[in-house]
C-alpha positions in Angstrom: 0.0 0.0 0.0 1.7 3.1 -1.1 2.2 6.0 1.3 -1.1 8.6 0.1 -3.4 5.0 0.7 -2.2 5.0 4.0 -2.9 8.2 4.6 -6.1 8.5 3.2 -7.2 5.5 5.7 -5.6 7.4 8.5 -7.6 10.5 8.1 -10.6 8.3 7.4 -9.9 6.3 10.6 -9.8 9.9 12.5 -13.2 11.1 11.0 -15.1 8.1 11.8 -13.2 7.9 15.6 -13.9 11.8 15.9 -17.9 11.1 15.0 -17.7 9.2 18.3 -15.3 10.1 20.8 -16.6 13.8 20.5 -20.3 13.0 22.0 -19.6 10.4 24.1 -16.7 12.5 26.0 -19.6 15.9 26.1 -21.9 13.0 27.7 -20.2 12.7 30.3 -19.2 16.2 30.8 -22.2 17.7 30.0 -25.2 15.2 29.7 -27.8 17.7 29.7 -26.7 19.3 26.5 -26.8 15.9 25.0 -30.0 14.2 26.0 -32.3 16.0 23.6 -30.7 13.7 20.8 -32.0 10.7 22.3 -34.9 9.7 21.3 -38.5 9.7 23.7 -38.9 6.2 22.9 -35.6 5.3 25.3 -37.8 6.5 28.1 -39.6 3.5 27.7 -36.8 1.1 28.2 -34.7 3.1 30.2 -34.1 6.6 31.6 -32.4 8.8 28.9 -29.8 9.7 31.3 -28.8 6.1 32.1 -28.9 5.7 28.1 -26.1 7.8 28.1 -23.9 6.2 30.7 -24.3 2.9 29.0 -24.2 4.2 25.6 -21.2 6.4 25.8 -18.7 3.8 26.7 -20.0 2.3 23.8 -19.0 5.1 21.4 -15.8 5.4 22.6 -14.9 1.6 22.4 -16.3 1.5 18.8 -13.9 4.7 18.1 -10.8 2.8 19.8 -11.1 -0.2 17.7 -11.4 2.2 14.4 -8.5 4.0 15.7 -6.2 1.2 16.7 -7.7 -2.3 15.4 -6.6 -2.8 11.9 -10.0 -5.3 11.6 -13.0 -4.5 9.8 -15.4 -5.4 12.6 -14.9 -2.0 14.8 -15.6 0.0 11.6 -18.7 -2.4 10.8 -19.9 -2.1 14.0 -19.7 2.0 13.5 -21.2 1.8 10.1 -24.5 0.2 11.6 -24.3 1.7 14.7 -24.4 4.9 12.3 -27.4 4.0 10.3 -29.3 2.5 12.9 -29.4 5.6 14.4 -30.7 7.4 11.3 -33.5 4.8 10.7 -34.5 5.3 14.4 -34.5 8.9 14.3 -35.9 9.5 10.8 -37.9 12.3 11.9 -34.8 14.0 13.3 -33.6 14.1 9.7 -32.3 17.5 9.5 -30.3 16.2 12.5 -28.9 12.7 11.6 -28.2 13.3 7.8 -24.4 13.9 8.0 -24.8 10.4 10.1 -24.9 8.5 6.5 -22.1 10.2 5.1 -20.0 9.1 8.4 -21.5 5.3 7.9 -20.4 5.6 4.4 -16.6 6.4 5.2 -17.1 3.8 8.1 -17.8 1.1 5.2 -15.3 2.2 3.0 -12.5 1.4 6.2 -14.2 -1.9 6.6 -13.1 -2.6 2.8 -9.6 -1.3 3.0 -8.9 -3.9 5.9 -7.0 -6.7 4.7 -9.4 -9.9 6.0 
């Protein structure tokens, strides 16, 4: 793989990681600016704020592995993770769009993984 491939994967690999370490570390730091983005439907299974606490290990996990696990399962894993959420939160549109782009580049990462 020639040096501008690597690269290119690199800055990928920081994109996708950055699309998840960035709201799970405000979370914690500042949960009530973040739990308008989850979805009224949570409340059902769980409080929104405990939502938060469970899912925000998550994110940063998922980013780790993009970051540092040369596998294509932790960019998978961010990929659906990505469009999950904008097929749960399809009325929040406007919001989630830029998700799918992310998803896309996610994917992409999967494919440039030797298997």
């Amino acid at each position: 793989m020639d040096s501008s491939t690597k690269n290119a994967i690199l800055l990928l690999k920081i994109g996708v990681a950055f699309a998840f370490i960035y709201p799970a570390l405000s979370a914690f730091i500042d949960p009530s600016a973040w739990i308008g983005y989850v979805p009224m439907w949570v409340e059902s299974l769980v409080p929104r704020e405990i939502f938060l606490l469970i899912f925000s290990p998550l994110e940063i996990i998922v980013a780790l592995g993009v970051l540092f696990w040369n596998k294509q399962l932790p960019s998978i894993v961010a990929g659906v993770m990505l469009i999950t959420i904008v097929v749960l939160n399809g009325n929040e549109f406007s919001i989630v769009f830029r998700d799918i782009s992310i998803a896309i580049m996610a994917f992409a990462l999967a494919l440039s993984v030797k298997k």
